[in-house]
C-alpha positions as CSV (number, residue, x, y, z in Angstrom):
1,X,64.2,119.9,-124.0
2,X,65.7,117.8,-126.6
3,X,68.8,116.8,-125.7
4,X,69.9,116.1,-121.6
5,X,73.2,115.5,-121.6
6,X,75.4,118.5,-121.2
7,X,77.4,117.7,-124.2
8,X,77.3,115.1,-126.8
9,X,80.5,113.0,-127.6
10,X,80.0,113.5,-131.7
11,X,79.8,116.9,-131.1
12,X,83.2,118.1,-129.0
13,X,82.7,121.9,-130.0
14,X,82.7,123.9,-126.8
15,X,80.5,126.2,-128.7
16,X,77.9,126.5,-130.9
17,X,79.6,129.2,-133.0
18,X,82.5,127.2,-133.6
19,X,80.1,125.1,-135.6
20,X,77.6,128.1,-137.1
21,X,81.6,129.5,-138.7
22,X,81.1,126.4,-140.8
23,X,78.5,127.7,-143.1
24,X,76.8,130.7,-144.4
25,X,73.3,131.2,-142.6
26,X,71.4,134.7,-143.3
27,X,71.2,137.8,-141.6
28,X,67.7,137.2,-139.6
29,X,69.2,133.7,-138.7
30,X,72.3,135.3,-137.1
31,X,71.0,138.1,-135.1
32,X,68.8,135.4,-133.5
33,X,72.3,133.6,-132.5
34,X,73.5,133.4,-128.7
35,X,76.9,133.3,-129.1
36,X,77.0,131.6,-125.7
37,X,75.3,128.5,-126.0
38,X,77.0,125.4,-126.3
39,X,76.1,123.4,-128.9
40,X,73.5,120.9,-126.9
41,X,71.9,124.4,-125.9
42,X,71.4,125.8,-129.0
43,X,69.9,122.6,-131.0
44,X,67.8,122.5,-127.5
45,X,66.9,126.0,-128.4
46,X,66.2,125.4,-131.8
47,X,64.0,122.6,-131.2
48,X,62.0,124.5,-128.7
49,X,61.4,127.2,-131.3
50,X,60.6,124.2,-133.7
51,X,63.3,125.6,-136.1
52,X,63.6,122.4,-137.5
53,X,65.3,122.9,-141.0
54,X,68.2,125.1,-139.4
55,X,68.5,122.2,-136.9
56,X,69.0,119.7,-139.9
57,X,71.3,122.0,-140.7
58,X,73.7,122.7,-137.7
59,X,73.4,118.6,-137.2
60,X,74.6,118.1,-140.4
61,X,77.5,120.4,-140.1
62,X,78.4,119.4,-136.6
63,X,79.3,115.6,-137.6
64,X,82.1,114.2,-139.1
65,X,81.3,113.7,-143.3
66,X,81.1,109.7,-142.8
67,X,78.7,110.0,-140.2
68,X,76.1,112.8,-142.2
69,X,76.3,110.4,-144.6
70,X,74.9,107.4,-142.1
71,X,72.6,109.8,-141.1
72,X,70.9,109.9,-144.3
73,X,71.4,106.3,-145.2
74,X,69.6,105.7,-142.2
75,X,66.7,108.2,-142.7
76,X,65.9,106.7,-146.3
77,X,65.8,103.5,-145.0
78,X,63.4,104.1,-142.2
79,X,61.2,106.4,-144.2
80,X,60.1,103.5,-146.2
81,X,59.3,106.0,-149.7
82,X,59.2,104.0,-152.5
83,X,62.5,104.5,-154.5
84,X,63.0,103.9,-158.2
85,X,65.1,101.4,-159.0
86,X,68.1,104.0,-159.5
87,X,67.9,105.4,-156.9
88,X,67.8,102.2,-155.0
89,X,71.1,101.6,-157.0
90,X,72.7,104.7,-155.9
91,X,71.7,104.0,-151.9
92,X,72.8,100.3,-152.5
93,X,76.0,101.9,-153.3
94,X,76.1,104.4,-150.5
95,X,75.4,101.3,-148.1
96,X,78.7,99.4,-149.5
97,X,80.7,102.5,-149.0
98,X,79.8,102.8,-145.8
99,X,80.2,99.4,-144.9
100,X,83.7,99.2,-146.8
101,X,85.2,103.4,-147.6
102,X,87.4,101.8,-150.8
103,X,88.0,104.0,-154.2
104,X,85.8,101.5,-156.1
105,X,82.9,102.3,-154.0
106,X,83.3,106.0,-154.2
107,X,83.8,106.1,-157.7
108,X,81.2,104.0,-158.3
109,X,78.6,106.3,-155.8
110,X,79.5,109.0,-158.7
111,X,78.2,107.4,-160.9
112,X,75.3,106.3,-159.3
113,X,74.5,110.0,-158.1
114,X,74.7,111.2,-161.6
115,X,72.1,108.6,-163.1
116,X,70.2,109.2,-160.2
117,X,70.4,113.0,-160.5
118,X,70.5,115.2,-157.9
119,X,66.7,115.8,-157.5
120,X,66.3,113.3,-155.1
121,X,67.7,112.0,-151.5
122,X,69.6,109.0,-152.5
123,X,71.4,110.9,-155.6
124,X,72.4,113.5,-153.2
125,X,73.4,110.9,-150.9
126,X,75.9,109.5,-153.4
127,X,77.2,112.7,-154.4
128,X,78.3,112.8,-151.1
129,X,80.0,109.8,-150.9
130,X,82.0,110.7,-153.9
């Protein structure tokens, strides 16, 4: 088991469908849904069945925008992959929105994410922001 609690405060939904109605997952993927399971449940359930992409996934779309985006700050940063120096750029930026949410900083994460391109984390990362 994953997770111990019986609910998680980020995560309020009483169910796990009330999340899963968020985005578009494919056929297979949705006959294999209990629509029963409470969230905590069903990421214990998809851990267990080492589902890990669709876990990323229903994470991603069970948390608040600002906190994905911390999420993946965070998981650059421990990685420790070498970044170019754009993309280092476009993650410095993403790490000044977060620290201060102001129109300069999001406008600036656009353009970041497009001389970063989008083939890599921390372009992505400040598409997001913008």
């Amino acid at each position: 088991m994953l997770v111990t609690k019986p609910s998680l405060k980020k995560i309020p939904q009483p169910l796990a469908t009330d999340i899963l109605q968020r985005y578009e997952q494919d056929r297979a993927f949705q006959k294999w849904v209990d629509p029963s399971l409470t969230p905590v449940a069903f990421i214990n359930r998809l851990a267990g069945e080492t589902m890990h992409q669709e876990l990323v996934i229903f994470l991603s779309h069970s948390l608040l925008a600002v906190e994905c985006i911390w999420w993946g700050y965070l998981c650059i940063e421990k990685a420790g992959i070498p970044l170019s120096e754009t993309e280092q750029k476009a993650l410095d930026v993403v790490r000044r929105w977060l620290q201060e949410p102001i129109e300069t900083h999001r406008r600036l994460a656009d353009i970041m994410a497009q001389q970063a391109g989008l083939d890599n984390a921390c372009g992505w990362l400040a598409q997001g922001v913008f």
